[in-house]
C-alpha positions in Angstrom: 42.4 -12.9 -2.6 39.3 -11.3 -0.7 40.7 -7.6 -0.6 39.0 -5.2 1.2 41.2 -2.3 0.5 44.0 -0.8 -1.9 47.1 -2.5 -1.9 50.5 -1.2 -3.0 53.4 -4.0 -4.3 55.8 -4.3 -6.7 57.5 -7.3 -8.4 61.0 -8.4 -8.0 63.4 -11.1 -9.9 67.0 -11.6 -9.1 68.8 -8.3 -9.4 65.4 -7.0 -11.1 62.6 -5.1 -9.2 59.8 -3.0 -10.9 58.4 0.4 -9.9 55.5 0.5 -7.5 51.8 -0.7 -8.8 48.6 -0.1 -7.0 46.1 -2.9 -6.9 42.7 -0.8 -6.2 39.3 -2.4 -5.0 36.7 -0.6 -6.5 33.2 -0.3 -4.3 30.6 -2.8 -5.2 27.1 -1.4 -5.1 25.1 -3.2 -2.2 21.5 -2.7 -1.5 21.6 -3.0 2.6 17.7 -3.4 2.9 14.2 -2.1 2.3 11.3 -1.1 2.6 8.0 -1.7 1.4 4.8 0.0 2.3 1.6 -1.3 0.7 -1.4 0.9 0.7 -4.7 -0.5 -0.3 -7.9 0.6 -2.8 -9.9 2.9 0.3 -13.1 0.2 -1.1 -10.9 -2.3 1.2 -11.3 -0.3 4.3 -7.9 -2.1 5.3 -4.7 0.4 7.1 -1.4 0.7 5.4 1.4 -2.3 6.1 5.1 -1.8 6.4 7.7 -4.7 5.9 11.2 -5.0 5.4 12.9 -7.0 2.9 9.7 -8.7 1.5 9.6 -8.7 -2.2 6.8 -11.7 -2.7 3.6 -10.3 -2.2 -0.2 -11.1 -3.3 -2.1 -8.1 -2.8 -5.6 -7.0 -3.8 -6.0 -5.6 -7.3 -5.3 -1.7 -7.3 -2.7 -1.7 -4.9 -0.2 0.9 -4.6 3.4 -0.5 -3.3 6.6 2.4 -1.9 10.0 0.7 -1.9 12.7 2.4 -0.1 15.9 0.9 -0.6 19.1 1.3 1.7 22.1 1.3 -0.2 26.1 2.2 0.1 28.2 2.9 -3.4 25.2 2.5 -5.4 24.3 5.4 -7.9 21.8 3.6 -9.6 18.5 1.0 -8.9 17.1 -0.4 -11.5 13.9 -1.9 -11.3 12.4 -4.7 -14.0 9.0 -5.5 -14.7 7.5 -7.4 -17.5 6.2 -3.8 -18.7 8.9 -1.5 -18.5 12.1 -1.1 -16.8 13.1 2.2 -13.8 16.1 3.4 -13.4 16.0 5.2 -9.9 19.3 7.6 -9.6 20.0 8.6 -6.1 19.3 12.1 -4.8 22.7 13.0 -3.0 22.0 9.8 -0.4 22.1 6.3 0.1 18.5 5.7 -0.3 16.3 5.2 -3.2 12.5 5.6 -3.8 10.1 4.5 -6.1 6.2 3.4 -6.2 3.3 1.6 -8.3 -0.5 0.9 -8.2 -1.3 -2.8 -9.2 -3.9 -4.2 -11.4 -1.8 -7.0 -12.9 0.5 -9.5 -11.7 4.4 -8.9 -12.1 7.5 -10.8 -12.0 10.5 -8.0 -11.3 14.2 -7.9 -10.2 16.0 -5.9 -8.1 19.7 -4.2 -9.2 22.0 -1.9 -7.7 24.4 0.2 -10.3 27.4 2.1 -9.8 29.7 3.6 -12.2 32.4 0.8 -11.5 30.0 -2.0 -11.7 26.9 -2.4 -13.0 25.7 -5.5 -10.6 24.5 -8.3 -12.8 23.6 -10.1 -9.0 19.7 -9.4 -8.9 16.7 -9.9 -6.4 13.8 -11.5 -8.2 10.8 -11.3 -6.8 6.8 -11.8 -7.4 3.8 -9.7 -7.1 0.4 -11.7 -7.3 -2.6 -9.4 -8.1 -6.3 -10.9 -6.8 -9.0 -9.7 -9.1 -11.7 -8.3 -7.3 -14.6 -10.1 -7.5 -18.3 -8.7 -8.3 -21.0 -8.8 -5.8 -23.0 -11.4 -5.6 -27.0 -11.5 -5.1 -29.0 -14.5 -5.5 -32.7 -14.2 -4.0 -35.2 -16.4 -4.5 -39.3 -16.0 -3.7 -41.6 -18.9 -2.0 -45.3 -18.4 -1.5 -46.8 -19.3 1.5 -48.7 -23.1 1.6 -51.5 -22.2 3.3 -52.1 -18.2 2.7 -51.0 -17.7 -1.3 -51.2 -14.0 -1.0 -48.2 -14.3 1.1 -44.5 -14.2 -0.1 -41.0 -15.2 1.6 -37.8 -14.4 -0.1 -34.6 -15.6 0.7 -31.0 -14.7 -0.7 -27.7 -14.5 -0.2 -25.5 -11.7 -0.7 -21.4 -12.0 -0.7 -18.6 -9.8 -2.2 -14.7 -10.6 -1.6 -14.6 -7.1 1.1 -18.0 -7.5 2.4 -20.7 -5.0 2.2 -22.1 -2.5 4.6 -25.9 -2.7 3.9 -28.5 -4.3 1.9 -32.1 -3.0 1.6 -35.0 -4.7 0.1 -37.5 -2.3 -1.8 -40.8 -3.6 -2.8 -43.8 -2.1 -4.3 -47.8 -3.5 -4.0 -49.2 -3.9 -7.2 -53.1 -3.9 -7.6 -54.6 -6.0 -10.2 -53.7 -4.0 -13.6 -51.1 -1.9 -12.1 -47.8 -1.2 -14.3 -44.1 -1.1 -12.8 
């Protein structure tokens, strides 16, 4: 029960005992940890994040996410999205690398493979994607009560990231005048 290593017995009845057997314990693949780094759409003007061992995330549409997984006596990890399936075969270590841009949501699990055991434990996790929103302009025009030839506009301007400048053009029209 519990073995951590190979054991060597044999079995004996009476006047009977059997040769030697060897009862082996094969190495289960294990991902340690990870490590995600998300890097936003430049339009966000937002820096990189690193976590560790965070798999749920809500991130802005057109998001690229690097995993690094830490492993030991794991040959394979296979990621699954609704979209397609990776396989990610190690490169002579114990770590693993993979990465994604975003413009959709995603459920996906996490396994680690070896040639003894082809782990059927996964990690599920869930990406959120936030749609970016368009601008929004809304402006409207009052004329002055007391002097008509006077106008006063007044808006509102939003967008999910913000905006860096807004300029108002106008152009004086004499009577007859075209645009």
């Amino acid at each position: 029960k519990n073995l951590r290593k190979n054991v060597r017995f044999r079995l004996s009845a009476e006047k009977i005992v059997t040769q030697y057997y060897e009862l082996r314990v094969l190495p289960k693949p294990i991902i340690l940890n990870f490590e995600t780094e998300i890097i936003y759409p430049k339009y966000i003007n937002k820096k990189s994040e690193k976590t560790e061992n965070i798999g749920d995330m809500v991130i802005p549409e057109g998001t690229t996410i690097k995993w690094k997984f830490f492993t030991r006596d794991t040959e394979v990890i296979q990621l699954r999205f609704k979209d397609k399936k990776v396989s990610i075969k190690s490169q002579g270590s114990n770590a693993f690398n993979y990465s994604r841009k975003f413009l959709r949501s995603h459920d996906y699990s996490i396994s680690s493979i070896n040639s003894f055991l082809n782990n059927n434990d996964s990690l599920q996790y869930n990406i959120r994607v936030v749609k970016d929103a368009f601008p929004e302009i809304r402006a409207e025009e009052y004329k002055d009560s007391v002097y008509e030839s006077r106008l006063y506009f007044q808006g509102v301007i939003k967008d999910d990231y913000g905006f860096s400048k807004l300029t108002f053009k106008y152009k004086y029209l004499n009577e007859g005048d075209t645009v």
